[in-house]
N, C-alpha and C positions, 0 to 999 in steps of 0.2 A: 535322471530327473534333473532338470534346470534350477538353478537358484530360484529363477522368478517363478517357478511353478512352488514350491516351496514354499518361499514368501505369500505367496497368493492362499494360501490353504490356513496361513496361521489364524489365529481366531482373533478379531478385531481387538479383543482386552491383551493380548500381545503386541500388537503394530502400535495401539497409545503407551504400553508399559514402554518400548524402546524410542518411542518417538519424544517420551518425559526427561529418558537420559540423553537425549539428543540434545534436546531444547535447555534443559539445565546445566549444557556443558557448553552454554553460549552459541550453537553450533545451530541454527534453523535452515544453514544451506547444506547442513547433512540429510533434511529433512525430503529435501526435492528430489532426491533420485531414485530414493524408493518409491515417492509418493507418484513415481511416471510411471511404475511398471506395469500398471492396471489400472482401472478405472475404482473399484475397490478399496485399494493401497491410496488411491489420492483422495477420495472420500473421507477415509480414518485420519491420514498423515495431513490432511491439506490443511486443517485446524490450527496445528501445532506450530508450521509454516509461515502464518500469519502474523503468531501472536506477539510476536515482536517483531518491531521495522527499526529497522535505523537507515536515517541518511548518511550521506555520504558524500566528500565533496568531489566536484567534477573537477577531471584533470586539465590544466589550464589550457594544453595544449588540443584537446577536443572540442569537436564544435557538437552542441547540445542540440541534436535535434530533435531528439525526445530521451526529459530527464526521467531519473531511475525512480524520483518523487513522484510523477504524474502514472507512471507505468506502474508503481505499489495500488494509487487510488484506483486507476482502468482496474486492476486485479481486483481489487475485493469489492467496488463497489459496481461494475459494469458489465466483467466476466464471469466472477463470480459471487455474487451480492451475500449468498447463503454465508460465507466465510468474514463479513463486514462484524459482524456479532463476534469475531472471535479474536480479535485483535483487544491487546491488554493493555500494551506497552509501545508507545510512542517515542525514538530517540530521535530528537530532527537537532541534536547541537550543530548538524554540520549543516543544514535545511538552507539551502540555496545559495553556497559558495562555491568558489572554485579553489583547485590547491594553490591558488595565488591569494585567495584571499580577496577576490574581488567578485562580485555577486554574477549569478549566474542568468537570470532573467530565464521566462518560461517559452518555451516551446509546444503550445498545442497544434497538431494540424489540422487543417478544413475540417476534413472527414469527422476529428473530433470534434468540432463546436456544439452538434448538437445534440450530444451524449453529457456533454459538461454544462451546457444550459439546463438539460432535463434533470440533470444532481441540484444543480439550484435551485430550480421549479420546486423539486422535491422536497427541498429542504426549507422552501418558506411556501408553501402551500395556500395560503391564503391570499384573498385580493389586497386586505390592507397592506402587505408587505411588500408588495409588487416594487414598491419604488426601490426596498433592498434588493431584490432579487436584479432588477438593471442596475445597480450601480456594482454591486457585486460581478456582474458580468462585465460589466466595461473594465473592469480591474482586472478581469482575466484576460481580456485583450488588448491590452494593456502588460500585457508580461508580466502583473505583478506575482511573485513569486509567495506573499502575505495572503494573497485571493485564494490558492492552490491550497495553500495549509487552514485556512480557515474551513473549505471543503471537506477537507481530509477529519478535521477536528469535529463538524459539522455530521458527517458517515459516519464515524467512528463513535459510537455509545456506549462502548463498554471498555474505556477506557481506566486503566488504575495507575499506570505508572504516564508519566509524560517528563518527558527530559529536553529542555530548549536551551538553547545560546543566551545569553543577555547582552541586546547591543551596545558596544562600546561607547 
């Protein structure tokens, strides 16, 4: 008998009991490899995965072609929307620099514009606001890196903890 058949059989108030001491040992990228080995296992474990993000600054010497920040929001609010609910904790002190220290400017591709226009759309729903919703987007192409995180803050509602930089 396989580990992963084993794992698969436990009963979901097991996969959250280990997925709690995963999570409270700071540790949510312990969370992703069990949460691959079934469809099931990323159902229970995919929650606990989410619920805290931290950024992360890009290394000076990379080129950004799609940052680790845009790839969190694709995840919880595009791929998997159901998981947006379950994020708690926000840590962005490092939220769009590079290990030099010098800001990292955003990277959307084509194919995305019109996945990150319709989070806008969504997010200001009404006609009156339409004039935020363009300038909001011009900001986003516009590389503003402030556009992305306002989104993210924007998605994200069940927010308790949030941890930011304060500019010098």
């Amino acid at each position: 008998m396989s580990l992963n058949s084993v794992l698969e059989r436990l009963p979901a108030e097991l996969h959250k009991e280990i997925a709690s001491y995963l999570v409270a040992s700071n540790s949510t990228k312990s969370i992703r490899s069990p949460a691959s080995i079934c469809k099931r296992c990323f159902n229970i474990l995919a929650p606990f995965a989410v619920q805290t993000y931290r950024s992360s600054e890009i290394p000076k010497e990379r080129s950004q072609s799609h940052n680790r920040n845009l790839q969190f929001l694709h995840h919880i609010a595009i791929s998997h929307p159901e998981l947006v609910r379950h994020v708690q904790t926000l840590n962005l002190h490092d939220w769009g620099l590079k290990s030099d220290g010098t800001e990292s400017g955003l990277a959307i591709r084509d194919d995305e514009w019109p996945v990150y226009k319709r989070l806008v759309d969504e997010t200001f729903p009404s006609e009156g606001e339409s004039e935020i919703r363009k300038q909001w987007v011009k900001l986003l192409e516009e590389k503003w890196e402030d556009a992305l995180m306002a989104l993210l803050l924007a998605v994200c509602t069940n927010i308790r903890t949030l941890i930011y930089r304060i500019p010098k």
